[in-house]
N, C-alpha and C positions, 0 to 999 in steps of 0.2 A: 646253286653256284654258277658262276658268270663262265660262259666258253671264249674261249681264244678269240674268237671274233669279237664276240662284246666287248673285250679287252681292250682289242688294237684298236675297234672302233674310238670308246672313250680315250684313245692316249694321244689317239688324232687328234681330237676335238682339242685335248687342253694344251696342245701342242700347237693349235693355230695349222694344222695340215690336213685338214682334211680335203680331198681330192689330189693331194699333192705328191704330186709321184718323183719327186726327190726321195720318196722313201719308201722301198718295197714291203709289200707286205711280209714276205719272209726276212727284212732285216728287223721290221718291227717285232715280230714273232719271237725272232733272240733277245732282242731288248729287253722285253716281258719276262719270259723263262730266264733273264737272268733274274729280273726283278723278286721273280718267284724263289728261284734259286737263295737270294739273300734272306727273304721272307722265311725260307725253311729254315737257314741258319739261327736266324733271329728266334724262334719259336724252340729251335732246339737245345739253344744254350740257354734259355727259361727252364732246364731241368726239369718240366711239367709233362714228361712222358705224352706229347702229342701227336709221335710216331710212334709205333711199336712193331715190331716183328719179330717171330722166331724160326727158326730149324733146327730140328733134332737128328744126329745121327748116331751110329752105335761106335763108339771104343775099338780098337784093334791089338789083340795082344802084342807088342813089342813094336807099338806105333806110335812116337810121341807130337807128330806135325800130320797137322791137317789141312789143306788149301780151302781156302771159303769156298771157293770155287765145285772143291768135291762134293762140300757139304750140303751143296743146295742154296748158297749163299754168292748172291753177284752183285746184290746193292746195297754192302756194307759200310753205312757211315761210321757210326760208333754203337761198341759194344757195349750193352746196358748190365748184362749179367751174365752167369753161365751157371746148370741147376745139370745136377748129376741123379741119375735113377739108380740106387743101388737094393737091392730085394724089394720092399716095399716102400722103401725110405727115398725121397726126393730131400737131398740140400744144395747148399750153394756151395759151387767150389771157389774160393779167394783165388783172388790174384797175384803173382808174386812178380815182385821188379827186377828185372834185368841181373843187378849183382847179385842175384841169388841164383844164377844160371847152375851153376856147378855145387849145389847145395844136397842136390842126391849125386849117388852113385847109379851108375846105369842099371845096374843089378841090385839096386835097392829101392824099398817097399816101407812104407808107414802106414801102420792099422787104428781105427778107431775099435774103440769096447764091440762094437758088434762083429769086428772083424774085416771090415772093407778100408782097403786100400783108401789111403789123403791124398785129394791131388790139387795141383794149382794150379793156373794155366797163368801165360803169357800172349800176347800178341805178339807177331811179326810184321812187315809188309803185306803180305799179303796169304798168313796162317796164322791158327792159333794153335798153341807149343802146350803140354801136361808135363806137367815133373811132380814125381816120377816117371820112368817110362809105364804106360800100362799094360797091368797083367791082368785085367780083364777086359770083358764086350759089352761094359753097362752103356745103359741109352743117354747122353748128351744132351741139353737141350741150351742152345746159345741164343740169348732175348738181345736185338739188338734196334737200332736208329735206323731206317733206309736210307738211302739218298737221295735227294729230288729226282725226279720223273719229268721230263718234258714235257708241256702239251705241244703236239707236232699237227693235229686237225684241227679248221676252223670248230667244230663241235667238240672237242677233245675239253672238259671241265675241269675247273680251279679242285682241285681234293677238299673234298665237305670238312675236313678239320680245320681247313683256315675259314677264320669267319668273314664274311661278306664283306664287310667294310675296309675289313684287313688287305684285301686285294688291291685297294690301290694304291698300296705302297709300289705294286709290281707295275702298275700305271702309271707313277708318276715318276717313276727309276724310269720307264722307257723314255716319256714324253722328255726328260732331262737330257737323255742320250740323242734326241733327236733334236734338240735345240742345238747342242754343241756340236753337230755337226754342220747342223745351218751355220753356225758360229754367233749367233742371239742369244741375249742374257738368258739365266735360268736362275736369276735371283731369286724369284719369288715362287719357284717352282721348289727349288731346294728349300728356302725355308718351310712350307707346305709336308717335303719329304721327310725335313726333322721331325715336325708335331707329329706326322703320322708313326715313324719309329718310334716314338719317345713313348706315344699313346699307345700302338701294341706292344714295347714293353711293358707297360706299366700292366696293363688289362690280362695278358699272356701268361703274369704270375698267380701265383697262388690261385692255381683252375679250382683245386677243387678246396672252396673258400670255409667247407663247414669242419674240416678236418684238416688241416695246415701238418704239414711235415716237422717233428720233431726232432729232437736227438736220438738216432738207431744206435744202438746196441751190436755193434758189429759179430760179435760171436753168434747173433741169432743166426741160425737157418743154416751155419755150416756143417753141422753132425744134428741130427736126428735126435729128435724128442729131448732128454736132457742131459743126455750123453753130449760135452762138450767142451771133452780133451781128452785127447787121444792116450 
């Protein structure tokens, strides 16, 4: 993978600046990470699970919010899932929308066949909400999106899930941003910047090409084995 410096070096080049100190190296630096910044978006909304991360933490009887922040969680882009450990049994806990806020009572409980508590979470700004309130301390485990990460050192590396080629899209996003501020066309820079978008979208989808994503069956994986109503 290409470092920060390889970067700026190439954004010089296609920018007609090299040695040109109209343009600091640490303004070039943000140019980039934004580039990257977009590039993460781009890969993210391809739904192809290119980031991944999780933390697990345990349940609080008579807790129903929890700050990402407690959890071990400070670079929350989007949340992918959320997987409940209840005795030996791992499922998925669904999600419930807003108007369903006041759908339990505070002091009430819903049991599947084996006897564990149903619970569904919501997001906040900046927590995620369980309704019911819980009356147990089983173990959580929340799979989510990170957020991009800046490279801040000339040696600091592009992250190996973007592929090589990919990266200059975050090159030729700077070298744009550095044209318009000389105030010199960027026609042909932009068009350049389209093909590139167009081509990692296209290539970004369907990663993994020998088993394509179907239609899921949303009841899977919320109750255990084949218990699958409460």
């Amino acid at each position: 993978m290409s470092t920060l410096l390889e970067l700026r070096t190439r954004a010089r080049r296609i920018a007609d600046a090299v040695g040109n100190n109209f343009f600091a190296d640490a303004e070039i630096n943000d140019y980039i990470n934004t580039g990257l910044g977009e590039l993460h978006d781009i890969l993210v909304l391809k739904f192809e699970d290119y980031y991944v991360s999780s933390a697990s933490f345990s349940l609080a009887s008579g807790t129903s919010t929890y700050s990402f922040s407690t959890i071990g969680i400070t670079d929350l882009y989007k949340v992918l899932g959320v997987d409940i450990t209840q005795g030996s049994d791992t499922v998925r806990i669904p999600r419930y929308s807003f108007s369903e806020r006041n759908a339990f009572a505070s002091d009430e409980s819903v049991y599947n066949n084996r006897g564990f508590p149903l619970y569904k979470y919501n997001l906040n700004a900046k927590d995620i909400v369980f309704m019911p309130e819980p009356t147990s301390t089983d173990t959580v485990k929340v799979w989510y999106v990170p957020s991009y990460t800046k490279l801040r050192t000339d040696e600091a590396e592009v992250d190996d899930r973007i592929a090589l080629n990919w990266e200059e899209y975050a090159v030729y996003s700077a070298a744009i941003k550095m044209r318009h501020k000389e105030e010199t066309s960027t026609t042909s820079l932009e068009r350049e910047l389209d093909r590139l978008k167009e081509r990692i979208e296209e290539a970004s989808s369907n990663r993994d090409a020998g088993e394509p994503i179907g239609i899921v069956d949303d009841s899977v994986g919320v109750l255990p084995g084949h218990w699958r109503y409460a």
